[in-house]
Each structure stands twice: as C-alpha cells, then as structure tokens.
N, C-alpha and C positions, 0 to 999 in steps of 0.2 A: 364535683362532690368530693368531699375533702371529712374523715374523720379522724380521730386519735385517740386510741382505747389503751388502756390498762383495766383489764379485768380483776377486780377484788372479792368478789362472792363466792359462796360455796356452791357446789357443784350436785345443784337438784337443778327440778325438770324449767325453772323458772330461770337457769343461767344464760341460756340462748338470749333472753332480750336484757336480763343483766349487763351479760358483756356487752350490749349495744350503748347503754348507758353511761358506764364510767368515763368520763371525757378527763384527760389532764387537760384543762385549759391554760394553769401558769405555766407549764413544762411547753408546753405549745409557741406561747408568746414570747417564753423564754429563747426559745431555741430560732423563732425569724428573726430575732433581735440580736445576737450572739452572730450567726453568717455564719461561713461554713468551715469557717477554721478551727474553732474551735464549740461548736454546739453539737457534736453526736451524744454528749452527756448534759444532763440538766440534773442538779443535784442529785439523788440517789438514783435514776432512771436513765439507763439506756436506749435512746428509739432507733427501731429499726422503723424502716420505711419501704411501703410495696405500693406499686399501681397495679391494680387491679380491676381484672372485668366483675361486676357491678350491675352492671348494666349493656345490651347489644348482648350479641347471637352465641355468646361464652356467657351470663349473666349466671345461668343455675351451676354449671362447676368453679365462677367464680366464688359465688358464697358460700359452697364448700371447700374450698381452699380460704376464705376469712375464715368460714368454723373452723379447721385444722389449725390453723395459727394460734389464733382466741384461747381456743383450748391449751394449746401448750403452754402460751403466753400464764395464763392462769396456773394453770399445773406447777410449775415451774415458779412463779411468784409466791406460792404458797408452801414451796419445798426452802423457798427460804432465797429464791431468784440469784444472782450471779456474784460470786466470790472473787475480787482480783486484788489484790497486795493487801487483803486483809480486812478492804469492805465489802459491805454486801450492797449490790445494785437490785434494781427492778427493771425487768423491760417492758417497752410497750410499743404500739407499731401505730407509725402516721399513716393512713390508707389514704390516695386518692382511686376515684372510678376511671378507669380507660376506655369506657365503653366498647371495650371489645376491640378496638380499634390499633394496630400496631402504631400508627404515627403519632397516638394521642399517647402511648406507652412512654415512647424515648422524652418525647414533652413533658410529660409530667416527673420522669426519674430526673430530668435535668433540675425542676423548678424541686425534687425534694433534697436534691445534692448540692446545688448553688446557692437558691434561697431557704430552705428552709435547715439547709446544713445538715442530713443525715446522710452516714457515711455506712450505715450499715443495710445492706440491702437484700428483702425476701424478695422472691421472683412475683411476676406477674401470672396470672393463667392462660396456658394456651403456646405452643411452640412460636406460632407468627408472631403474639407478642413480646416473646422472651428471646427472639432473635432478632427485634428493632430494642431489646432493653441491654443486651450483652457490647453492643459497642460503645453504648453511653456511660457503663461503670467501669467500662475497662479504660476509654479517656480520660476519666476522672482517678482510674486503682483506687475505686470502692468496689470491696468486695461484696458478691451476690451469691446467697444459695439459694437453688429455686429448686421447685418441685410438683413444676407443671409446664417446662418446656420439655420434651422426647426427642424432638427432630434430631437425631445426628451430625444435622447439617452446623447444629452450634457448638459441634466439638470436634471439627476440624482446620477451625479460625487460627489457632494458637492462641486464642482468652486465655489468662494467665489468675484471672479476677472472675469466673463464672465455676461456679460448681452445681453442680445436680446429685438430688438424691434418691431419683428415680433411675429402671430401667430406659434404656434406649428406642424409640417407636420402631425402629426395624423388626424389635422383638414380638412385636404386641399380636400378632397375627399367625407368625412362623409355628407355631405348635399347635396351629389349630391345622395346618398341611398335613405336620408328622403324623396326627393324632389319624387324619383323614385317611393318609398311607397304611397304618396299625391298621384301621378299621375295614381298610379293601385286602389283606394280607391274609386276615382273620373269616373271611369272607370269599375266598378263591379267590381272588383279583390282584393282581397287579397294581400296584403306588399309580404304574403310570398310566392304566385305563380312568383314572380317578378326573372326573370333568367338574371345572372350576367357571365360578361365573363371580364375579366380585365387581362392585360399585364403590366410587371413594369419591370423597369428597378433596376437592382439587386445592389445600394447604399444604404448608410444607409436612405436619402431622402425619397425614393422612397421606399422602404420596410417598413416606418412607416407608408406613405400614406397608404400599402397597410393595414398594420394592424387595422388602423383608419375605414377604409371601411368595414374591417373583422367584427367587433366588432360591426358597425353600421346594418351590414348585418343579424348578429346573431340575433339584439332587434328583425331585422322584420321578422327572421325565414326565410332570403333567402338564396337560396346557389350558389353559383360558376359554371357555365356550364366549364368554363376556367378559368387557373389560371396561365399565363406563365411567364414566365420573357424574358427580351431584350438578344439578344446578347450582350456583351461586349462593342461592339464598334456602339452597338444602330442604326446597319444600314438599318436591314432587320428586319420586323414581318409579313410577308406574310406570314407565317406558321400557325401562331395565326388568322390573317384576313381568310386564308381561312376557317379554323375551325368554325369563325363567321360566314362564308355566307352561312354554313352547318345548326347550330344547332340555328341560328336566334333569339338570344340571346333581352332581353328587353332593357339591358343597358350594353356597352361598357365602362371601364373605363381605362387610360390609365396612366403613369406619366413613364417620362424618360427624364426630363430637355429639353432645346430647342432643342437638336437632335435629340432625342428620339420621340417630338411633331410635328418635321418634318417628321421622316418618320413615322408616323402614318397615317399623313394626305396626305403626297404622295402615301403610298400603298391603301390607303382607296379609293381614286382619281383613281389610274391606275383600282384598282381590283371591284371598283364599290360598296362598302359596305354598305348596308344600315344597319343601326339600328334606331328602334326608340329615343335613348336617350344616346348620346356619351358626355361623362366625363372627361374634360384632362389636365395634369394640364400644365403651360409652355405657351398657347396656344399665349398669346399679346407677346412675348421674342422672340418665332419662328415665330413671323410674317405671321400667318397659313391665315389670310386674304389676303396679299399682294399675297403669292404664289400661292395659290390657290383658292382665288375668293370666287364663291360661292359654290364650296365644301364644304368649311370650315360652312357654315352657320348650325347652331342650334348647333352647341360644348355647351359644357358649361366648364366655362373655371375658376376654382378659383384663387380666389386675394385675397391679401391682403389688397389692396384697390382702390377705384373706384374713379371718379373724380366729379360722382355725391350726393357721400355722404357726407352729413351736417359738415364735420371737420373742422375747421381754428385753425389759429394760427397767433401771430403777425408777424411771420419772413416773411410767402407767399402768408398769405391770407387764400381762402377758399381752398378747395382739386379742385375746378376749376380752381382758380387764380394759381395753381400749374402747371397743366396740360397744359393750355394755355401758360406760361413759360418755361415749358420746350421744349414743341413744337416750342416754338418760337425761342430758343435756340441753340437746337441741329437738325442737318438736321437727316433725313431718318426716322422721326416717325412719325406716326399718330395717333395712341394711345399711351398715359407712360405707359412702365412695371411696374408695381406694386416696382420689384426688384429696379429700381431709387428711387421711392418715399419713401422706407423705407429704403434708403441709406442718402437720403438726411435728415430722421429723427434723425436717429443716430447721425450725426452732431450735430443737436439740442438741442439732449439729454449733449454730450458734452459741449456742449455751455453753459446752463443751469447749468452741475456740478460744473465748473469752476466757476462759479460766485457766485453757491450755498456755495461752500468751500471758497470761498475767499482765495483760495490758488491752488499754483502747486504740492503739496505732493500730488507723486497719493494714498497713503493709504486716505487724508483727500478727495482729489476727488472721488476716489474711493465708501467710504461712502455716499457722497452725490449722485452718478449717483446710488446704493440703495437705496435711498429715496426718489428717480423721483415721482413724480405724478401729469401728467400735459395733458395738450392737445395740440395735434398741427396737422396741415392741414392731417396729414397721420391716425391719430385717435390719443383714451386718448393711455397714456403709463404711465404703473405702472407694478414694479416687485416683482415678488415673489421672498422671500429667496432663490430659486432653481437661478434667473435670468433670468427666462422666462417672457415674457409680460404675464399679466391676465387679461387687461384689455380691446384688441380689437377685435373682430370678427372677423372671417373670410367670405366673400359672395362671390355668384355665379352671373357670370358674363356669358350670352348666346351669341352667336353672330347671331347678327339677321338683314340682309340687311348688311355685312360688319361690323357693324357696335357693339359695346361690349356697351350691357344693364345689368343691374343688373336686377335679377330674382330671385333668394332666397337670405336670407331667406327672407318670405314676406314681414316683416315690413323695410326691406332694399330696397324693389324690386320698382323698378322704371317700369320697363315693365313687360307684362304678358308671361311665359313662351310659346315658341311655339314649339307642340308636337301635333302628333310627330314631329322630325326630319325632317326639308324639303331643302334638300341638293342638289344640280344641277349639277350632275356628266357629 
C-alpha cells in the first residue's frame, strides 16, 4: 500500500477523509523519475517519507501517528509551509504500509530512499519497527525523526541520523512504582512491603518498560509476586489475571501496545479483578474507555502528553488548542493518543531544520534537527548526542469518571489520585 498526501483543506470535522484525498500525483511521478540524487524536492514540495503500520497488530496506533503527521503537515502548509533562501516550499509525506512487520520496515525505507528518492524521513510506529528503520537511514545519512520508537535500545547504536521526540520506554512505567511507594508510605507501610505482579508483552518496547519498572522496584526494595510475559499474538492473559485474583497483589502493571491494553482490560472485565493500583501503558490508543466503561476507571495510564499541560507553540497553540483540533478534525476520538501529538511534533521539528539549515542537504539538515532546542505544544525538545529527547517528562494520566487526568508526577498533576482502585465490574 503505497500513498502521498499533501493536505489542503480547512480544518472542520470533514478534514480526517479530506486529508485522505489530496494525492500529488505529478510530484509523485516526478520524483521515481528524478532517482535519488536529486528528487527529495519536486517543484515547491518537499517529501518526506514514512513506512508505516497500517495494517498488522500496530494498525490503530499507526493511524494515529498518520493523523499526527497529516495534521501538521496541513498546519504548517497553511502557515505558509517552509521558508529556505527565500522561497516558500510545501511539504508532503509518501506513506507506504509495513504491516506491522519490522523486515517489511527496512524494505520499504530502502525502496523510498533509492527508488523513489526521498531523503527526508518520519519514523515508522512501534520501537521493533523503528529499530530494523535506524540502520537503513543511517547507511544511506538520511536523516529520520520519529516519534514512536521508545526502546532505548536505538540509542546506544551511535546513529548519528536518528532522532526522537519522544520520552524513552524505560520511563513509561517507573512513576507508576514511585507513585505506588507515596501511596504505601501514606498508608503505614513500607515502599518495600509493596507486592508487584506485572505482565509484558515480550518486544523490545515492552521489555524496557519492564526493565524501567525493575530498576524503580529495586530503589524501593520491592519484589515481583509475577513476572509474565503475553502470548505472541497478545490475545489471552487469563493465566496471569488468575494468578492475580489468587495472591492479591498491591499493583498490577501491564504494557503490550493497544492489543495487548485490550485484552488486559477485557479479561480484567470478564474475570472480575480487582487490584488496588493498575499500571498500563496503551490505555487512550486501545480505547479502554469506550469499550469498557467503567471498568476501565482508576488505570493509570502513561503519556507522553496530556492536553492539560502548560506547552504551546506557534504552529497550534497550547496542548489544548491541539486536542480540541484534533478532535475536531478527526472522527471516532474523544481523547488524542499521546502517539498523534508526538507525530505531529516531529513535523515541527522538521519544519524548523529546514529553515534552520537554509538548505535541502540532508547532511546540512541533518545537523540542524542536532541542534533543535525549542518548545512546542507537545513539550520542549532537545537532543542528546545519542538522539534521544532529554528534555520532556513523562506523566501519569488516571482515568477517573471516563475521563484521563493527570495525577503524577505532583507538580504535573491536575487531579488527586483515586486509590484505591474503584472500578464497576
């Protein structure tokens, strides 16, 4: 599956299949016909290029990582799109689908870098997949921002040509410990009486989560009641829930991407599980509200970002003026996954190199999206040598009435944690 959008319409609730519409088709023909030396520009339009899931078991946070892009892409074309030695460009982005699949990742950035000539490259979704996309742009030095691989593990390579505008997955989990330790402290107990039972799903993602948690667990001297990992195909952990309804663990933590966050919260639902303090991460992507109501209530659910916190930028506004846009935008959401709004950062971040380098050399671009240091509606972004963000938090997000507050860390927290757990099976 192969698309190429440039979004031109105004931004009412009828944009979501808008943007699906607008195809540059000459800029397209243009640019296989040109190779890859010189096609990352086709008269006024610059393409960037992302493989993306699509399609396969990342499919629903793929297409919110398209709507994130789309949106900026629009945004941003309408601010009057990218200024460099004194013209004005447009961008637009070639999409092919990866089904999900890492080996169909690296395939496909090859086939948009050699044949179809784009030099400028958005991440795919998913760490698996944006750890078989990091050594394909960096043999090629086309630069890549992404903003849906976490794993750590793609920022101890030495990529020189990958950057990220997200928090790191070690993070994603570790504050729901602290939070767990505050809550036994506050309660006579001890950090390290606090009994942990945690399920992952066995990627590299989810296996840093887990180790993030590990490491957090040790400060407080907790240990593990459970320790399992997903099936494969992330359908069943009734085996793990009943183990929980047995040894009544203080905190549940859970992380298997939005399939994984469904059937968490469906077997939790069918089998009746209480716990006082459930951790997950996925939870706005899988739509754990919609489906299951007030089940779903007291999760706590990490993000990357919330639409209550203090960030703006010139392109959207605040991180409300975001949310309400996108919502207005795109049908079937009622919260933004987190995963859009650091889609449509990365844009940004692009937007910003290109004007910063006052050029299309991606070496000279390249340099410049190194030297980001800026703020915008998603939070600041600044990178390290490695091309990891250093510079935005991660917070915990509870769901309380339906509805996703922010609740750690305090000085983030707009609502007061509600604990324990008060879930409506």
């Amino acid at each position: 599956m192969t698309s190429f959008y440039m979004p031109e319409v105004s931004a009412k609730p009828a944009l979501a299949r808008a943007l699906r519409g607008f195809a540059l088709a000459g800029a397209a023909a243009g640019l296989i016909a040109a190779g890859a030396a010189n096609a990352k520009v086709e008269g006024d339009t610059i393409v960037l290029g992302s493989a993306n899931s699509l399609t396969g078991k990342y499919s629903s946070n793929g297409v919110d990582t398209q709507n994130g892009y789309d949106l900026a892409i629009k945004v941003i074309n309408d601010k009057g799109g990218v200024t460099i030695d004194g013209k004005q460009y447009k961008l637009a982005v070639k999409y092919y689908d990866d089904e999900s699949t890492p080996a169909r990742t690296a395939q496909l950035l090859e086939r948009l870098i050699e044949q179809d000539g784009v030099q400028y490259i958005l991440g795919p979704y998913s760490s698996a997949t944006t750890i078989a996309a990091a050594p394909v742009t960096e043999k090629y030095q086309v630069p890549m921002v992404e903003a849906e691989g976490a794993s750590r593990a793609l920022f101890n390579k030495g990529y020189k040509y990958l950057f990220a505008v997200l928090s790191t997955s070690e993070q994603y989990l570790s504050s729901a410990i602290d939070l767990a330790a505050e809550v036994a402290e506050k309660n006579g107990k001890k950090p390290s009486e606090v009994r942990v039972a945690m399920v992952f799903e066995n990627d590299a993602f989810s296996l840093d989560v887990r180790a993030g948690v590990m490491e957090q667990m040790k400060k407080h001297g907790m240990k593990a009641v459970i320790d399992d990992k997903m099936p494969a195909d992330l359908s069943d952990i009734s085996a793990t829930l009943t183990k929980v309804k047995a040894l009544k663990p203080d905190l549940l933590v859970v992380s298997g991407h939005n399939k994984g966050a469904v059937t968490a919260a469906r077997q939790m639902k069918e089998l009746q599980v209480e716990v006082p303090m459930v951790a997950m991460t996925h939870c706005e992507g899988a739509k754990v509200t919609d489906q299951f109501g007030p089940a779903a209530d007291g999760y706590l659910c990490p993000t990357q970002w919330a639409e209550t916190l203090s960030y703006s930028d010139e392109y959207f506004g605040s991180a409300a003026d975001y949310h309400k846009l996108f919502i207005d935008t795109f049908d079937g959401y009622t919260t933004v996954p987190y995963q859009a709004a650091q889609a449509s950062a990365a844009v940004i971040v692009w937007k910003e190199a290109f004007e910063k380098a006052n050029s299309l050399d991606p070496k000279k671009v390249r340099d410049a999206i190194a030297a980001t240091d800026m703020e915008t509606f998603y939070g600041p972004v600044r990178f390290s040598e490695a091309g990891n963000n250093i510079a935005k938090p991660m917070v915990l997000r509870q769901i309380q009435d339906g509805d996703y507050v922010v609740v750690a860390p305090s000085k983030y927290a707009s609502h007061k944690l509600v604990w324990p757990r008060e879930a409506m099976y």
